[in-house]
C-alpha positions in Angstrom: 0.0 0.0 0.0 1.3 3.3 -1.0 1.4 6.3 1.2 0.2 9.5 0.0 1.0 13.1 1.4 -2.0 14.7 -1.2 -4.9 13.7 -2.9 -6.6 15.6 -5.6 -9.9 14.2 -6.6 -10.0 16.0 -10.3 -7.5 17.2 -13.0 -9.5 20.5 -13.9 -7.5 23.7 -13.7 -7.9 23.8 -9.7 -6.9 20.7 -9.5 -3.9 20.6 -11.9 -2.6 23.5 -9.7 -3.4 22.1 -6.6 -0.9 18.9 -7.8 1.9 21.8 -8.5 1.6 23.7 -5.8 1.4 20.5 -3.6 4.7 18.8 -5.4 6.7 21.9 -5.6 5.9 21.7 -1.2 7.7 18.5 -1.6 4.6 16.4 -0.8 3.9 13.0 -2.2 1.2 14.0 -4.7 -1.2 11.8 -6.4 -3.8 13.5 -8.9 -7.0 11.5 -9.8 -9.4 12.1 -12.5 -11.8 9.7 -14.1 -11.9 10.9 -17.8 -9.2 13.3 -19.2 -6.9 15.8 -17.8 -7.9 19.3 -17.8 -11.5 18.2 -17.1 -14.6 20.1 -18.8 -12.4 23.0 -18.8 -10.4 21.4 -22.1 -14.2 21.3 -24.1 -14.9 24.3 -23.3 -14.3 26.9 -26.1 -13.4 29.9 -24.4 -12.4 30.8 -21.0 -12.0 34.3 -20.1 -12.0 34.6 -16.5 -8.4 33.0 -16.0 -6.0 35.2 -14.6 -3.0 36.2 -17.2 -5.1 35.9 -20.5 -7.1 39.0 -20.4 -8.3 38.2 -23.8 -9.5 34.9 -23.0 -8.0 31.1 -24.1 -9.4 28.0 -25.8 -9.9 25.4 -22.3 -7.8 23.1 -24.3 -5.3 25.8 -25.3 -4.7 26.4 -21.5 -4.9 23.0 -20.5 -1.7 22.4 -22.8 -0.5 25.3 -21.3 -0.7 23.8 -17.3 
C-alpha cells in the first residue's frame, strides 16, 4: 500500500494547480481524474475569467499550457 501526502480528486485547472503547488511543497502527490486531464475546462471553447489571458483562451489551449 502506497502512502500519500495529497490527494486531488479532479485534473481540472484547480486541481492541476493544486498537484503543483502540492509537489513543488515537496509532498507526495497523487492527482486523480476519471476521464481526461484538464476536465470540462479542455471542451470548453473559451475561458475568459483565468488570470494572465485577459483576452481569454481555448480550455484546451490552457490546458496544454498547465
Amino acid at each position: 500500500m502506497e502512502h500519500w501526502d495529497l490527494i486531488i480528486i479532479g485534473a481540472g485547472p484547480a486541481g492541476l494547480t493544486a498537484g503543483i503547488y502540492g509537489a513543488r511543497s515537496g509532498l507526495k502527490t497523487l492527482v486523480l481524474e476519471e476521464e481526461t486531464p484538464g476536465g470540462v475546462a479542455s471542451e470548453t471553447p473559451l475561458v475568459e475569467n483565468y488570470p494572465g489571458f485577459p483576452k481569454g483562451i481555448s480550455g484546451l489551449e490552457l490546458v496544454e499550457k498547465m
